[in-house]
N, C-alpha and C positions, 0 to 999 in steps of 0.2 A: 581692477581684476587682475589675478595672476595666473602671469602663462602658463600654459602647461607643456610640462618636459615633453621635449624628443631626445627620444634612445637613439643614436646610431646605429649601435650596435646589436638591438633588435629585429630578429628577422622572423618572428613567428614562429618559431620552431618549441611545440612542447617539450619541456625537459625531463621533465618528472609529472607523471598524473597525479594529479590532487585529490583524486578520487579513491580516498582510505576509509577501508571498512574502520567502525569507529566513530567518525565523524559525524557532523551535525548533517550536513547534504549530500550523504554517500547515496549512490544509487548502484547497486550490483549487476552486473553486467547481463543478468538473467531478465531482471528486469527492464531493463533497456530493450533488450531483443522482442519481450512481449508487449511492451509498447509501442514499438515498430510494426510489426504483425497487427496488432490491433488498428493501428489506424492504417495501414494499407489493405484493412477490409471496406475501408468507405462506406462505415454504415452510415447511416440517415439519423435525427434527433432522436425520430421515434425508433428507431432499431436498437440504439444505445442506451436509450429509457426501460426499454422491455428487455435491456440485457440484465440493467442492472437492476431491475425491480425482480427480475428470476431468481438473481444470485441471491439478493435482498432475501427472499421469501425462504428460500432454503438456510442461509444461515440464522432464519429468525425461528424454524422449525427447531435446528438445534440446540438453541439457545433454549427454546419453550421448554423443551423432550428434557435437558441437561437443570433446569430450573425444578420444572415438577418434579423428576426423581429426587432431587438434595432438600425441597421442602419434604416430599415424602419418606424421604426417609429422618429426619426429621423429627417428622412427628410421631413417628415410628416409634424412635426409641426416646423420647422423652412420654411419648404414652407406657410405654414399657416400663422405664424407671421409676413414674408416677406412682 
């Protein structure tokens, strides 16, 4: 097996953050804060299941609401052009 390198001259100090908009693992700073916040709410399994079965339900509303209007109209106007 081979050893692995020691730096000397390594002393932990970040030099440059790697953290570039762009990137494959960028995560924005905004987003950090709110995921801080959300876990120092300490919800429970089931508090974070019915969080996100809320959000779930509302984004699934607009999806439906944004779907039915673009079939209806749709058939709107290829009944119209028929």
């Amino acid at each position: 097996m081979a050893k692995k390198k020691v730096y000397d001259d390594d002393d932990g100090r970040t030099i440059v953050d790697m953290n570039v908009e762009g990137m494959k693992n960028y995560t924005s700073p905004d987003r950090k804060k709110a995921r801080d916040e959300i876990r120092q709410l300490n919800l429970t399994k089931k508090e974070r299941r019915a969080l996100f079965w809320g959000a779930y339900k509302v984004v699934a509303q607009v999806v439906l609401i944004t779907s039915v209007a673009i079939v209806g109209a749709f058939l709107l106007i290829w009944l119209w052009l028929r």
